[in-house]
C-alpha positions as CSV (number, residue, x, y, z in Angstrom):
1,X,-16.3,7.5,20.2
2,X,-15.6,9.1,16.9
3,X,-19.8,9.0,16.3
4,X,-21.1,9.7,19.6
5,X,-18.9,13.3,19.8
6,X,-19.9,14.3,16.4
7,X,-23.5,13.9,16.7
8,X,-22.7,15.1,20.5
9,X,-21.8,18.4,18.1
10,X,-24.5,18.1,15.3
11,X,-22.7,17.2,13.0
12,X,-22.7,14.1,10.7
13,X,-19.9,12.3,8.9
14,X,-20.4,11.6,5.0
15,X,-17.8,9.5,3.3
16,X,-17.5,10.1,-0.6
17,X,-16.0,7.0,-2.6
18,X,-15.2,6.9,-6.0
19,X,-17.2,4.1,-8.1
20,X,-15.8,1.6,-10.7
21,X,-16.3,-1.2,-12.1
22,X,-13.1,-3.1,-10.5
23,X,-13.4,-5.6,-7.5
24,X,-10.8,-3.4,-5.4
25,X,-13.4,-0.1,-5.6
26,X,-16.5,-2.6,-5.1
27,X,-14.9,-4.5,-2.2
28,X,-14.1,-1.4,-0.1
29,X,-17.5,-0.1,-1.0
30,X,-19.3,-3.1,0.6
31,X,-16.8,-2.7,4.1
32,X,-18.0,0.6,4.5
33,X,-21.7,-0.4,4.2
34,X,-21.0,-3.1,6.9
35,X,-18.9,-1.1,8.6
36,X,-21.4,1.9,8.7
37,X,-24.9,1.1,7.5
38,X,-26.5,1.5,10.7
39,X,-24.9,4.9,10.7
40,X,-26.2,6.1,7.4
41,X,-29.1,7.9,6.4
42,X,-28.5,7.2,2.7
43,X,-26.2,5.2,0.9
44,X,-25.8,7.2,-2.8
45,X,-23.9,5.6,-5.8
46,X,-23.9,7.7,-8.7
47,X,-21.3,6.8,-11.9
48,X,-20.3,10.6,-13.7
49,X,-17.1,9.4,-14.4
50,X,-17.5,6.4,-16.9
51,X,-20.5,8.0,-18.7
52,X,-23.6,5.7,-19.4
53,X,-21.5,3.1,-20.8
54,X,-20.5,1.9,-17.2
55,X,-21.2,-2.1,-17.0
């Protein structure tokens, strides 16, 4: 219901998730995706915390 009254509205839900290189960070990562994907527009991972070292 949560979708249908926010577009209903205009609006659009992003969610913002911290990356990292640890299973915990990766595993919620991939249960949004299957949670939302079909939801999405774009799906955007970008590391600024690790610097260009990240593995």
């Amino acid at each position: 219901m949560l979708w249908d009254a926010i577009a209903q509205l205009g609006y659009r839900i992003t969610f913002i998730h911290p990356i990292s290189y640890r299973r915990d960070y990766i595993d919620y990562l991939q249960k949004l995706f299957n949670c939302y994907h079909n939801k999405a527009d774009q799906i955007i991972t970008k590391n600024v915390h690790f610097s260009d070292d990240f593995p």
